[in-house]
PDB file of N, H, CA, C and O in Angstrom:
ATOM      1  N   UNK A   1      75.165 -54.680  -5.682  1.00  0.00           N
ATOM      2  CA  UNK A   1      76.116 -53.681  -5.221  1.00  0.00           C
ATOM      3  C   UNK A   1      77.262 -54.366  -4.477  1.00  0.00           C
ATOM      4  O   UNK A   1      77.115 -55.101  -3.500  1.00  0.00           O
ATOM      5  N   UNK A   2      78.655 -53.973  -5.169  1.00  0.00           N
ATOM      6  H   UNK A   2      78.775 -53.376  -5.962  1.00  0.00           H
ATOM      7  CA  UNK A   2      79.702 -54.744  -4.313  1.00  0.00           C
ATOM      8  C   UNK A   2      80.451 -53.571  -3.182  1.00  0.00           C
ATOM      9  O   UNK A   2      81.205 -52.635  -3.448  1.00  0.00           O
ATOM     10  N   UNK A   3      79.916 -54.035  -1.848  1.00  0.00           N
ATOM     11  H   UNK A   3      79.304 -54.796  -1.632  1.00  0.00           H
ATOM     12  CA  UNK A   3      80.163 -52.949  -0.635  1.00  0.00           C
ATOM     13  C   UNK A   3      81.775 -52.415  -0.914  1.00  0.00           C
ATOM     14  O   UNK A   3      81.899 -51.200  -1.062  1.00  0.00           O
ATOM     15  N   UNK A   4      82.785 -53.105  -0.977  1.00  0.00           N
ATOM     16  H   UNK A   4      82.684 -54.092  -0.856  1.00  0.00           H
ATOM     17  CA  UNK A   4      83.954 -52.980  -1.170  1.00  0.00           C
ATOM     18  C   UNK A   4      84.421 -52.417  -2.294  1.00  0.00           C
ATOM     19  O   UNK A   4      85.618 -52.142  -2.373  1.00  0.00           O
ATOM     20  N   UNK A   5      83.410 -52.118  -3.502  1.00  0.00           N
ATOM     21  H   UNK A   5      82.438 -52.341  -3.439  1.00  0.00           H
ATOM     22  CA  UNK A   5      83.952 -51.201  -4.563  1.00  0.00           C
ATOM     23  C   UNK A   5      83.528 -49.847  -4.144  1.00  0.00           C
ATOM     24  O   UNK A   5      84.270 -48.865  -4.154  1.00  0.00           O
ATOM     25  N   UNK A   6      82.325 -49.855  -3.785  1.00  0.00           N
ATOM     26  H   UNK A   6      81.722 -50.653  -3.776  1.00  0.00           H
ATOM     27  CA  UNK A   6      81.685 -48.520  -3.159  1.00  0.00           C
ATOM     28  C   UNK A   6      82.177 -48.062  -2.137  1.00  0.00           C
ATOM     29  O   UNK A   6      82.220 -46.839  -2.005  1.00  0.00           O
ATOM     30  N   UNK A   7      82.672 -48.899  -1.158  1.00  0.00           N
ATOM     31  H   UNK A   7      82.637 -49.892  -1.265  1.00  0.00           H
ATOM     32  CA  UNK A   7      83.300 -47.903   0.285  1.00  0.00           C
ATOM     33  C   UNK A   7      84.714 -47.749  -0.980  1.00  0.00           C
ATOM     34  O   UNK A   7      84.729 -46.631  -1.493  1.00  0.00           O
ATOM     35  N   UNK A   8      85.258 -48.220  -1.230  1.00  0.00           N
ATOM     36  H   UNK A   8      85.246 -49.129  -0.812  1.00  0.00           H
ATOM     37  CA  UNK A   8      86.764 -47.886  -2.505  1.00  0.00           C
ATOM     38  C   UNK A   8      86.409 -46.358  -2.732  1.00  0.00           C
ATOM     39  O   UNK A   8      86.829 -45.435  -2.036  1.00  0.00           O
ATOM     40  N   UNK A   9      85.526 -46.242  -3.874  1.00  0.00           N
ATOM     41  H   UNK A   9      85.184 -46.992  -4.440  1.00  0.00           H
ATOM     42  CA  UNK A   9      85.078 -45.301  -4.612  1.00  0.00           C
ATOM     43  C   UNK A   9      84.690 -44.078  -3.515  1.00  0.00           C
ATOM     44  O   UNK A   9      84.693 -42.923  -3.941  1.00  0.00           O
ATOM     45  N   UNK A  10      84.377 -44.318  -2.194  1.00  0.00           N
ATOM     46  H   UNK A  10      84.374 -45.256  -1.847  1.00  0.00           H
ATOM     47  CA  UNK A  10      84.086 -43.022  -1.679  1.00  0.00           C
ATOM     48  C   UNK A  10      85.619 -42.410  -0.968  1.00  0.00           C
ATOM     49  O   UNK A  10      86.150 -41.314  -1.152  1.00  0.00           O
ATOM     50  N   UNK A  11      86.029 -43.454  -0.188  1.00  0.00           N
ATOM     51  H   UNK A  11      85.597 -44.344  -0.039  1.00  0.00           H
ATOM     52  CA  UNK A  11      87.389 -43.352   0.117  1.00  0.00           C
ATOM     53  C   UNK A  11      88.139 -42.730  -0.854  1.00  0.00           C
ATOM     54  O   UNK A  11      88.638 -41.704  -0.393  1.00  0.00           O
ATOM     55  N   UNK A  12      88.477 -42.953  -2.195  1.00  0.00           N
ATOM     56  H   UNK A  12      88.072 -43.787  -2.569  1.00  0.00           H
ATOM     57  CA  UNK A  12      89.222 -42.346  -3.107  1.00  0.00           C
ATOM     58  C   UNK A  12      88.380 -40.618  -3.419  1.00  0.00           C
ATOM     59  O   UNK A  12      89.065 -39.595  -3.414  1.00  0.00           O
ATOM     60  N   UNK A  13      87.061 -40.588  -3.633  1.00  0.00           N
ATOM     61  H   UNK A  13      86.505 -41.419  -3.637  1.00  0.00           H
ATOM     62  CA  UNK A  13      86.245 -39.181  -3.690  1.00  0.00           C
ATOM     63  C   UNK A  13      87.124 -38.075  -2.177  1.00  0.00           C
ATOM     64  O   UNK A  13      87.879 -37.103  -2.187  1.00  0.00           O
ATOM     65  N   UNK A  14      86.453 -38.961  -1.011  1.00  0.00           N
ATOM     66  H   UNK A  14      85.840 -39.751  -1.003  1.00  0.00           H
ATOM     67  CA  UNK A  14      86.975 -37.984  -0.167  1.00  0.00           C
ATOM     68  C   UNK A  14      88.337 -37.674  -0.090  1.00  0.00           C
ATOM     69  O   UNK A  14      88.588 -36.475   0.031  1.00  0.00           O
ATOM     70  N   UNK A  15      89.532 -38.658  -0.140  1.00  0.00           N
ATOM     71  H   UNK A  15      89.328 -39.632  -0.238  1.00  0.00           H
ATOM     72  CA  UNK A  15      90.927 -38.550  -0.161  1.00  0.00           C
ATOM     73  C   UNK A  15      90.833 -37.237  -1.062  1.00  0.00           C
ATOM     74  O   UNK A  15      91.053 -36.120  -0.595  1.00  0.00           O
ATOM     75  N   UNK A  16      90.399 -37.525  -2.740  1.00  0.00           N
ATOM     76  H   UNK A  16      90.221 -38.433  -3.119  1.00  0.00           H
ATOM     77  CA  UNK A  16      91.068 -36.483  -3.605  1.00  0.00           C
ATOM     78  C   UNK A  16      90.268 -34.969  -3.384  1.00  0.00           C
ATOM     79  O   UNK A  16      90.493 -33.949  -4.036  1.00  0.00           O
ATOM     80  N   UNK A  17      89.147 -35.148  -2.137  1.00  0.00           N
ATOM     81  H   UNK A  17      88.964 -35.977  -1.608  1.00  0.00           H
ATOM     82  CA  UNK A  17      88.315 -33.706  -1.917  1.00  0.00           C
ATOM     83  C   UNK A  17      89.108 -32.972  -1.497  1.00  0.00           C
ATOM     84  O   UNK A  17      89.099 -31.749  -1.638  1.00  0.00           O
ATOM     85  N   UNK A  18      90.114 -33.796  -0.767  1.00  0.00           N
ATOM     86  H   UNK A  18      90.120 -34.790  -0.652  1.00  0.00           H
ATOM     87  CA  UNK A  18      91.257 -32.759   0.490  1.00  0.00           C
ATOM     88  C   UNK A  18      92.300 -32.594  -0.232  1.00  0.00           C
ATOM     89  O   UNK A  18      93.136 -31.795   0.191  1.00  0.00           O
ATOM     90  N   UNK A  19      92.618 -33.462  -1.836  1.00  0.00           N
ATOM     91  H   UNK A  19      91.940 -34.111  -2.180  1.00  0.00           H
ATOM     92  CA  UNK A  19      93.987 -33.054  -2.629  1.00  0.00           C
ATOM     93  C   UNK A  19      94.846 -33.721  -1.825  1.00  0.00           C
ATOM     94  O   UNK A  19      95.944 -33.167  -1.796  1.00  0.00           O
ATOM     95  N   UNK A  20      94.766 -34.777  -1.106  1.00  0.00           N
ATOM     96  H   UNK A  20      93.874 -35.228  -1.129  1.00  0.00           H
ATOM     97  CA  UNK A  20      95.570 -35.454  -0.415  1.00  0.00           C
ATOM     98  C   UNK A  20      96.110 -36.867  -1.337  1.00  0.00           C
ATOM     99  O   UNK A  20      95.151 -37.552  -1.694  1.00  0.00           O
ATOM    100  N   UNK A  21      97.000 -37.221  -1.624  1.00  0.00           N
ATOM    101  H   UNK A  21      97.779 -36.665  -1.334  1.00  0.00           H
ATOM    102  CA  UNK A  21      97.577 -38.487  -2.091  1.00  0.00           C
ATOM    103  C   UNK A  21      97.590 -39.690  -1.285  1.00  0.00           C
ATOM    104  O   UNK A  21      97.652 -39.806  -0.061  1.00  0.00           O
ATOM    105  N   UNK A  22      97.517 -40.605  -2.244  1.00  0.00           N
ATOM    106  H   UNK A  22      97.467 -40.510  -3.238  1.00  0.00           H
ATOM    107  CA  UNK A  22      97.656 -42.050  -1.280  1.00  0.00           C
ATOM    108  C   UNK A  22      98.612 -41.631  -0.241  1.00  0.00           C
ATOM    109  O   UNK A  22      98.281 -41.322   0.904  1.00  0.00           O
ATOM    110  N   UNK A  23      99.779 -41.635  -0.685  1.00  0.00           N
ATOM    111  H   UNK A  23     100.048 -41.886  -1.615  1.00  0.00           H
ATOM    112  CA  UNK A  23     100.662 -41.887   0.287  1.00  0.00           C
ATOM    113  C   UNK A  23     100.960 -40.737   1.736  1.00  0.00           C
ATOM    114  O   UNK A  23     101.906 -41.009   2.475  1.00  0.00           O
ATOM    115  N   UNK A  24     100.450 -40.005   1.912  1.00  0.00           N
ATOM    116  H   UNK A  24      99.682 -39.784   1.311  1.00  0.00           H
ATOM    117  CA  UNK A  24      99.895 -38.646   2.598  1.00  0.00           C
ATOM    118  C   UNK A  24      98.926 -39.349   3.461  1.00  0.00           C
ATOM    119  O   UNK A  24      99.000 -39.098   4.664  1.00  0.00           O
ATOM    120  N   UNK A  25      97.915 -40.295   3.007  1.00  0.00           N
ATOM    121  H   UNK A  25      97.855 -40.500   2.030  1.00  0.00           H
ATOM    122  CA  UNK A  25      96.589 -41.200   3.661  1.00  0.00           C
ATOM    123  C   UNK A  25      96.932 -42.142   4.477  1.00  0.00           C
ATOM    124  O   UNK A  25      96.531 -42.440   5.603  1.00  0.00           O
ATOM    125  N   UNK A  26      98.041 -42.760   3.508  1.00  0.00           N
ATOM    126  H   UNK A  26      98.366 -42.518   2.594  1.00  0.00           H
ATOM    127  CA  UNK A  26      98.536 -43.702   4.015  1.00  0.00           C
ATOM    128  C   UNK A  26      99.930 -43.528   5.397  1.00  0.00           C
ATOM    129  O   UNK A  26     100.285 -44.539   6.002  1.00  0.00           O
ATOM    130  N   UNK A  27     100.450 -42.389   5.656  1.00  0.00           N
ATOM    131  H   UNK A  27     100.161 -41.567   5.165  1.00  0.00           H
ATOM    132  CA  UNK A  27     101.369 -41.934   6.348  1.00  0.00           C
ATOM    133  C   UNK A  27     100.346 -41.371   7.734  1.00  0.00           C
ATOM    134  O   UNK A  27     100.689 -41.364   8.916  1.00  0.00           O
ATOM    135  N   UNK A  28      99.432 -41.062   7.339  1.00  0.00           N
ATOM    136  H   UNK A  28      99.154 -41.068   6.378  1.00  0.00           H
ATOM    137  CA  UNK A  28      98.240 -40.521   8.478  1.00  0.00           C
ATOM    138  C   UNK A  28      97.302 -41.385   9.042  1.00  0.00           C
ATOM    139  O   UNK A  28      96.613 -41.150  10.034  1.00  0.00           O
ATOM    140  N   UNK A  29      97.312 -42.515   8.280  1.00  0.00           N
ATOM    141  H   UNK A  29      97.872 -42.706   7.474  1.00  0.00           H
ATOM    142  CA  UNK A  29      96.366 -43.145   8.683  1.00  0.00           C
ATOM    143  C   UNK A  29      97.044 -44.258   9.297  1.00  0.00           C
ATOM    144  O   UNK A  29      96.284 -45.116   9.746  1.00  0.00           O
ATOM    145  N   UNK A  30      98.966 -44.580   9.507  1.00  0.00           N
ATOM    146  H   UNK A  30      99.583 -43.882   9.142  1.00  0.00           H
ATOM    147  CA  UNK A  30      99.410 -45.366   9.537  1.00  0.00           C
ATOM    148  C   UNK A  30      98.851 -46.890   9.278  1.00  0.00           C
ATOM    149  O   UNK A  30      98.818 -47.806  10.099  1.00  0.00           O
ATOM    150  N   UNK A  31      98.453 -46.903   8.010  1.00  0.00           N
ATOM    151  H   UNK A  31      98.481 -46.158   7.343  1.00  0.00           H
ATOM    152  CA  UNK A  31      98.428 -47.846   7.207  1.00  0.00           C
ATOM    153  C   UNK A  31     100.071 -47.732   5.576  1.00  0.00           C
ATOM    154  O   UNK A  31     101.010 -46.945   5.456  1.00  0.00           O
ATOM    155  N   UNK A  32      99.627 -48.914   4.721  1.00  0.00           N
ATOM    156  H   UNK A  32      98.864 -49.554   4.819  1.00  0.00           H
ATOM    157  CA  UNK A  32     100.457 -48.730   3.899  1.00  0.00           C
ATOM    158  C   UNK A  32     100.179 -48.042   2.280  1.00  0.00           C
ATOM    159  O   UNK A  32      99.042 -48.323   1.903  1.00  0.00           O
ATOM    160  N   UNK A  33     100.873 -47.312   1.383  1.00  0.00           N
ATOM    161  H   UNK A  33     101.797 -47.084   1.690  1.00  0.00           H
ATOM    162  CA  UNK A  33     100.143 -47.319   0.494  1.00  0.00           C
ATOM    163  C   UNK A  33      99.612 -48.297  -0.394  1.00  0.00           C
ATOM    164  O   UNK A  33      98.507 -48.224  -0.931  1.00  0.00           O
ATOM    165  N   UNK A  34     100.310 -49.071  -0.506  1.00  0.00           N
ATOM    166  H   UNK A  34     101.207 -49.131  -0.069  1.00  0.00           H
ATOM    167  CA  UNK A  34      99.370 -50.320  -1.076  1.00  0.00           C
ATOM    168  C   UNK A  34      98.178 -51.211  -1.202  1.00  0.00           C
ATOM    169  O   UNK A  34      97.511 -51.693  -2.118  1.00  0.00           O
ATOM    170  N   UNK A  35      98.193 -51.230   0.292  1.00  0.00           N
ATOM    171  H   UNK A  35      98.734 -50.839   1.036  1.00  0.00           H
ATOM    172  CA  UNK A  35      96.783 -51.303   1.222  1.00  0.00           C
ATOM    173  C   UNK A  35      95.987 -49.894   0.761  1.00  0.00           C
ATOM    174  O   UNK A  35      94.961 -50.259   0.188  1.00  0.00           O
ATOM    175  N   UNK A  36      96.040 -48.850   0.781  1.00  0.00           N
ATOM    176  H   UNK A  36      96.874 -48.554   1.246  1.00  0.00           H
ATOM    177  CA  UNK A  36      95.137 -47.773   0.360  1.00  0.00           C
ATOM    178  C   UNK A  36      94.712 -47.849  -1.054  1.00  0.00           C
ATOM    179  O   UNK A  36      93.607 -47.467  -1.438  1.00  0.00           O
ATOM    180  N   UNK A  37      95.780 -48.442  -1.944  1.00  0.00           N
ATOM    181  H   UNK A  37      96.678 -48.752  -1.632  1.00  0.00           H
ATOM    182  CA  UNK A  37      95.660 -49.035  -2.988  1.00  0.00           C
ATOM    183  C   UNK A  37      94.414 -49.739  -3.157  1.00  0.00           C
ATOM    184  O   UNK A  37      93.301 -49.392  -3.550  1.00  0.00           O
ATOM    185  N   UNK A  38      94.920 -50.850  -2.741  1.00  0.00           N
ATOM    186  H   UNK A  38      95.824 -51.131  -2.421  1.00  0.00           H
ATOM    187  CA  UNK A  38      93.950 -51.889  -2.970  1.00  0.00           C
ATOM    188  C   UNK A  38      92.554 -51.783  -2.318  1.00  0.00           C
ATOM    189  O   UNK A  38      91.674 -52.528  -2.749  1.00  0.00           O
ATOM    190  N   UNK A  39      92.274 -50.922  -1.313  1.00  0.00           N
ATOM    191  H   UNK A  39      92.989 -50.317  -0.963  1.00  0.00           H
ATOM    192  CA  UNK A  39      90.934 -50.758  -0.231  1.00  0.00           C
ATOM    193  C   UNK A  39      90.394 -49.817  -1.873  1.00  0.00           C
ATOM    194  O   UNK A  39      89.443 -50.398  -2.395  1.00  0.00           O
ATOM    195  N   UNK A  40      90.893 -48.455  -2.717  1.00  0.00           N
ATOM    196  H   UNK A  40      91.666 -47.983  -2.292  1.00  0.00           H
ATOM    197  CA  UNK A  40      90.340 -47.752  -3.320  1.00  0.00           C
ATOM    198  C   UNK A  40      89.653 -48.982  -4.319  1.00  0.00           C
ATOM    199  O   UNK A  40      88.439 -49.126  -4.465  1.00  0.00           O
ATOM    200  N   UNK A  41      90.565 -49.716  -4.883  1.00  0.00           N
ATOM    201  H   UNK A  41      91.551 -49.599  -4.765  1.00  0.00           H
ATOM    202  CA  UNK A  41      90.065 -50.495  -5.857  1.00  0.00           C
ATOM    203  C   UNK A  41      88.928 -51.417  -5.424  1.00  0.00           C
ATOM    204  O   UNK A  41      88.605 -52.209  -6.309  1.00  0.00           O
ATOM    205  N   UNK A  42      88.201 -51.520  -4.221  1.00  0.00           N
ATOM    206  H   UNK A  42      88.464 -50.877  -3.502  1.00  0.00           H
ATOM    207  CA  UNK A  42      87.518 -52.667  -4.018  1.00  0.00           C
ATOM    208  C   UNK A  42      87.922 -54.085  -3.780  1.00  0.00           C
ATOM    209  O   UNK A  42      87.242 -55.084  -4.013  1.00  0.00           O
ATOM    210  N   UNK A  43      88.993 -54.035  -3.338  1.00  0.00           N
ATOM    211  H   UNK A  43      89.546 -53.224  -3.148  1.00  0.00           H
ATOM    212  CA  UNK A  43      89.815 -55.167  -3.273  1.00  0.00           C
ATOM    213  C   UNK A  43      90.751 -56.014  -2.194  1.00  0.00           C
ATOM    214  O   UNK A  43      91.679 -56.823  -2.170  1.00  0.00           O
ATOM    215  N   UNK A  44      89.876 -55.275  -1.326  1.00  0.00           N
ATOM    216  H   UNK A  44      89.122 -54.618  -1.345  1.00  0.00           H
ATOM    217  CA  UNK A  44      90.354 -55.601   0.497  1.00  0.00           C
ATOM    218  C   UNK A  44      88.937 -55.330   1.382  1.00  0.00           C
ATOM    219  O   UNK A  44      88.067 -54.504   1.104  1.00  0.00           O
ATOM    220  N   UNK A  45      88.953 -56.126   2.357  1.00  0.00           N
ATOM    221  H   UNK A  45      89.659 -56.798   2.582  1.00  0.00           H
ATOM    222  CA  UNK A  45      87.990 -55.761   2.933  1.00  0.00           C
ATOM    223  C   UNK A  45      88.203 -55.026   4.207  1.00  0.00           C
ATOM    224  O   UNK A  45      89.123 -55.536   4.846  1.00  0.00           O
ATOM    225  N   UNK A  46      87.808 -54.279   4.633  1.00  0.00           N
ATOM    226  H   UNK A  46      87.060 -53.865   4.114  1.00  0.00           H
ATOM    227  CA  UNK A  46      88.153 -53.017   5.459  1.00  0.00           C
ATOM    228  C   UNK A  46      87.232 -53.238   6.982  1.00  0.00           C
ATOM    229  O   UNK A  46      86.027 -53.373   7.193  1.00  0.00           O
ATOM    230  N   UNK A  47      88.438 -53.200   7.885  1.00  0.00           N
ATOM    231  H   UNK A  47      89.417 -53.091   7.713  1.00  0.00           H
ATOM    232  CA  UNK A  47      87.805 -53.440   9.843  1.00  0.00           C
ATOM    233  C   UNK A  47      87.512 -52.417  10.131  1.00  0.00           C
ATOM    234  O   UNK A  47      88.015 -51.436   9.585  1.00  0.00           O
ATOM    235  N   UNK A  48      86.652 -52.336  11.030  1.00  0.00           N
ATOM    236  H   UNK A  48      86.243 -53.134  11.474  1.00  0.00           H
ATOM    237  CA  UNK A  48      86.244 -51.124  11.521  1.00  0.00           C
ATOM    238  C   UNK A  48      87.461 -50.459  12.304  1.00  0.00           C
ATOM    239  O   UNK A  48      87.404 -49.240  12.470  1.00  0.00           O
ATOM    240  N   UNK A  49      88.283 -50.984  12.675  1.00  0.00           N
ATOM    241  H   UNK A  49      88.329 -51.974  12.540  1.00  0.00           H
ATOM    242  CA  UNK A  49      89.580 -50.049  13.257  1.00  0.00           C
ATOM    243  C   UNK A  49      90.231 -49.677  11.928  1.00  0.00           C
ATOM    244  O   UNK A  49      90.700 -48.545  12.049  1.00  0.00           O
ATOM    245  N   UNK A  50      90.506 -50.300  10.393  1.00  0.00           N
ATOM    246  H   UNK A  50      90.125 -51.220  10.295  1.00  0.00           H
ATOM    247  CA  UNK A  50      90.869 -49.240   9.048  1.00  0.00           C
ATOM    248  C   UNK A  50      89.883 -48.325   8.876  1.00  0.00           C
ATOM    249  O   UNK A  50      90.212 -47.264   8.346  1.00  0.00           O
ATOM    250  N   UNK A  51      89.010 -48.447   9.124  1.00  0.00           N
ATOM    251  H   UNK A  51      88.744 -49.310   9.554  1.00  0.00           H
ATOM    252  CA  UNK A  51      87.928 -47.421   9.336  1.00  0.00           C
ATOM    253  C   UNK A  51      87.807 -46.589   9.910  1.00  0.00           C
ATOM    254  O   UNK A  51      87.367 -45.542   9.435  1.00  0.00           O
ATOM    255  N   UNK A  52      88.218 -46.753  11.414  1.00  0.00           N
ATOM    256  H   UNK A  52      88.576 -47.603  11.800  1.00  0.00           H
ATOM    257  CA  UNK A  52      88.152 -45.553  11.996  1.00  0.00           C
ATOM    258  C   UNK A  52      89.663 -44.730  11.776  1.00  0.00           C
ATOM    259  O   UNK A  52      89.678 -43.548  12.118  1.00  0.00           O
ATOM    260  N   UNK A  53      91.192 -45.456  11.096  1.00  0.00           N
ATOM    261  H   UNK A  53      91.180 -46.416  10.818  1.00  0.00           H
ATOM    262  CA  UNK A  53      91.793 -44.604  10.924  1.00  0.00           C
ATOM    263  C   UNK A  53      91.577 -43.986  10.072  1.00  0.00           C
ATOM    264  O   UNK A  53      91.782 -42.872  10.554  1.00  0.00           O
ATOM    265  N   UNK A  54      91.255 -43.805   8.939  1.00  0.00           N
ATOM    266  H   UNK A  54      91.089 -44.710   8.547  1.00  0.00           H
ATOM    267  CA  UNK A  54      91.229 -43.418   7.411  1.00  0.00           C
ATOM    268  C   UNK A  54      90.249 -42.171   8.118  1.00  0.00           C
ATOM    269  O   UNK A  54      90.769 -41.059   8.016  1.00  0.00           O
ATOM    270  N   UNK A  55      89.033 -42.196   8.754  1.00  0.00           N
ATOM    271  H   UNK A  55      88.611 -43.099   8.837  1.00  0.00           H
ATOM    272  CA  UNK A  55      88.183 -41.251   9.441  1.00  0.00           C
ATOM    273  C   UNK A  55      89.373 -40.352   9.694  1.00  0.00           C
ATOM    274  O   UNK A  55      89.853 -39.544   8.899  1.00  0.00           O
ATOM    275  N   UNK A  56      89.819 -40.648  11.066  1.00  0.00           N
ATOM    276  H   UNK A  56      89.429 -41.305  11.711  1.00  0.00           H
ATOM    277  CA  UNK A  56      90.963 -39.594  11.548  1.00  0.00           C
ATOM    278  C   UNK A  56      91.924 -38.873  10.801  1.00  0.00           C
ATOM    279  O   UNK A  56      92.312 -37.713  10.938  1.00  0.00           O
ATOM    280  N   UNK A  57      92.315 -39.940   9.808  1.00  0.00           N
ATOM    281  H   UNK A  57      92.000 -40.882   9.697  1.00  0.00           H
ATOM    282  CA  UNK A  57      93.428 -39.339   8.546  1.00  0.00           C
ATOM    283  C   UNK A  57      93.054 -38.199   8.094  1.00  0.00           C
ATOM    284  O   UNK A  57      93.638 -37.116   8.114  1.00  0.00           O
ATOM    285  N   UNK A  58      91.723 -38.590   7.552  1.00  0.00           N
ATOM    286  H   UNK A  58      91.248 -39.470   7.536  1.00  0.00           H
ATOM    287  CA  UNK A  58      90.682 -37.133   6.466  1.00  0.00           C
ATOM    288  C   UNK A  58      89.962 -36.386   7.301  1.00  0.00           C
ATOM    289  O   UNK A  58      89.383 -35.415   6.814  1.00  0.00           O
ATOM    290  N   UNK A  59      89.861 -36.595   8.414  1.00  0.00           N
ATOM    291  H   UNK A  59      90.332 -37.384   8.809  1.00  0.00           H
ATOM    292  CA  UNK A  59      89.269 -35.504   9.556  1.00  0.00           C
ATOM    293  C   UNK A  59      87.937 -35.489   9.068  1.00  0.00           C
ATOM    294  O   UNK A  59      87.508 -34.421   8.630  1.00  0.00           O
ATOM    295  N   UNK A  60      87.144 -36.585   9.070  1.00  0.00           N
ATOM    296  H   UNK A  60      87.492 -37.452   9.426  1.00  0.00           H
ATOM    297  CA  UNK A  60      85.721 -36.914   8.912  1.00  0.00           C
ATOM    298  C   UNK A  60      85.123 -37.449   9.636  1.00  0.00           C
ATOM    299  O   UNK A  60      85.846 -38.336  10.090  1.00  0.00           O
ATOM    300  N   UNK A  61      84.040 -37.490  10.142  1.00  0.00           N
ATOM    301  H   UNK A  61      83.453 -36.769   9.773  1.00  0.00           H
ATOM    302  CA  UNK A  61      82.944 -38.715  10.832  1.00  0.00           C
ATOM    303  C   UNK A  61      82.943 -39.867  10.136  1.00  0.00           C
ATOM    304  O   UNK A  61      82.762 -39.721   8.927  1.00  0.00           O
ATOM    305  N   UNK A  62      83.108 -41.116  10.576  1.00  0.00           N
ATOM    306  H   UNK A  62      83.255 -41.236  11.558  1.00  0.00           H
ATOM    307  CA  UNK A  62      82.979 -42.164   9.925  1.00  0.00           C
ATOM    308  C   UNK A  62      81.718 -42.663   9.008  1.00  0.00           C
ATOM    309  O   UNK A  62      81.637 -43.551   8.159  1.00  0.00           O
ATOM    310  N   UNK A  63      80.591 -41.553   9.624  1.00  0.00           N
ATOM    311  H   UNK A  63      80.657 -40.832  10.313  1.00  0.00           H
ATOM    312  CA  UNK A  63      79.440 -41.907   8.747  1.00  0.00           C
ATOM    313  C   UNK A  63      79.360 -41.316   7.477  1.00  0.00           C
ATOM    314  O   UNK A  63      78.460 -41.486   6.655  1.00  0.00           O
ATOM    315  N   UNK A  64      80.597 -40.441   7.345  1.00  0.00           N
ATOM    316  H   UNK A  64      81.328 -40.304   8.014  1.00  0.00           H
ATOM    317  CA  UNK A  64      80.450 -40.011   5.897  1.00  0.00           C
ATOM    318  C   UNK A  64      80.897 -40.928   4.867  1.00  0.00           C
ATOM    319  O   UNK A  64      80.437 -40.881   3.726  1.00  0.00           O
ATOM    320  N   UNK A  65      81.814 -41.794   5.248  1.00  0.00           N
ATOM    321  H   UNK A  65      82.187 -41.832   6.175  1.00  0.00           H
ATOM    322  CA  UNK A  65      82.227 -42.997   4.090  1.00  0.00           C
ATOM    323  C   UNK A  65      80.887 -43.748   3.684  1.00  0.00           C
ATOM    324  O   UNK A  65      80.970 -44.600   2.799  1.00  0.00           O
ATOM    325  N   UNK A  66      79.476 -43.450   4.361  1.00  0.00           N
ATOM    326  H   UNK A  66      79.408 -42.758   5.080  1.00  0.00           H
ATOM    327  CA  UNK A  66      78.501 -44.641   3.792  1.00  0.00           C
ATOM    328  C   UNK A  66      77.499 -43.230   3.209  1.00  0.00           C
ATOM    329  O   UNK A  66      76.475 -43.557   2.609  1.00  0.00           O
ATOM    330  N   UNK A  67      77.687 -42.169   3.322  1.00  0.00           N
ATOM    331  H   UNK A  67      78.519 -41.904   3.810  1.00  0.00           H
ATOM    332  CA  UNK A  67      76.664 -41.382   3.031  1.00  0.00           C
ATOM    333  C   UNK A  67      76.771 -40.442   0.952  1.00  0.00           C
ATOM    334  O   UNK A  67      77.563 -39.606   0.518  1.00  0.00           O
ATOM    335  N   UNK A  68      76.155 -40.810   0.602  1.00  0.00           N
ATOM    336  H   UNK A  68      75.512 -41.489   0.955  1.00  0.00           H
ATOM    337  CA  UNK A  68      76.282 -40.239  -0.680  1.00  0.00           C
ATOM    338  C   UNK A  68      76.458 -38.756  -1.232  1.00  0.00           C
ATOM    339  O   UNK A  68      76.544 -38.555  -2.444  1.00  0.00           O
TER     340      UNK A  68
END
């Protein structure tokens, strides 16, 4: 299991639960879209402070990004 495709893949699930766009995520989460880009694809590795914004962005508990 590659952690970074799977936190990707949930990050992109919850983003599109709320109908929210990268760049909407990325404006809230003051990160960039590119970076949201590349975190969906598995292709960045993600700090627990991108973590806890992306939480705040989507108005979630952070434990939902690991929960299925």
């Amino acid at each position: 299991m590659d952690i970074k495709k799977e936190f990707g893949k949930r990050l992109n699930q919850l983003r599109k639960d709320r109908k929210m766009s990268q760049e909407k995520l990325a404006e809230l989460s003051e990160l960039n879209r590119p970076y949201i880009s590349a975190i969906e694809q598995g292709k960045r590795n993600v700090s627990l402070e991108v973590i806890s914004k992306l939480a705040q962005a989507l108005d979630i508990e952070i434990k939902q990004f690991f929960e299925a």
